[in-house]
N, C-alpha and C positions, 0 to 999 in steps of 0.2 A: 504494500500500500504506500510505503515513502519515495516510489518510482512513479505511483500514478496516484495523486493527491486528487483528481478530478475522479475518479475512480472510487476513492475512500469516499471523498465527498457525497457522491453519490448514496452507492452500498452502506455505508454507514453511518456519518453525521448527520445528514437530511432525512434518514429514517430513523435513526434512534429520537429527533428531536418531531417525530411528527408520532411515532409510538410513545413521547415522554407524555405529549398534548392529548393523546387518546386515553390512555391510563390515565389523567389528569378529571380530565372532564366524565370518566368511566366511574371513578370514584367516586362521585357527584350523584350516582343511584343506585338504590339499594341493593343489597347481597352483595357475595364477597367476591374476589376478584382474586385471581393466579395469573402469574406473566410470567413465561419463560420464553428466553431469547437463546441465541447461540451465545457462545462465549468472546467470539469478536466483539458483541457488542456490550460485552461489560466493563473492559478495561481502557483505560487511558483519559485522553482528555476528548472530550463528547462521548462520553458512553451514556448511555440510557441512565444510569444510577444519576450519573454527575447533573444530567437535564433532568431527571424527576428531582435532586435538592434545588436549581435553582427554580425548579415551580413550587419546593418547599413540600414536596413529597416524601416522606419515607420511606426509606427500599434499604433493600437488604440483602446482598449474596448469601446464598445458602450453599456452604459447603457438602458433597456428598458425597 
């Protein structure tokens, strides 16, 4: 992905931050809610985690 940034962008930033908004607004009605992503999209900077804190979400890796 640090060869093709337009690439990441894609596959990863622009979706983790459009899954942060869905989970976000998901939240917002009743019953409970599970999200599991691949593991690309946990780590770094724009991972899903990092965009659900600044919507001020809670989230949590679960190791297994």
């Amino acid at each position: 992905m640090k060869d093709s940034p337009e690439v990441a962008k894609v596959l990863l930033l622009d979706r983790n931050k459009r899954w942060a908004d869905w989970i976000r607004n998901r939240l917002d009605q009743p019953g409970t809610v599970f999200v599991a992503v691949g593991a690309g999209h946990l780590a770094g900077k724009g991972s899903v985690i990092e965009e659900l804190n600044k919507r001020r979400v809670p989230s949590a890796r679960i190791a297994y």
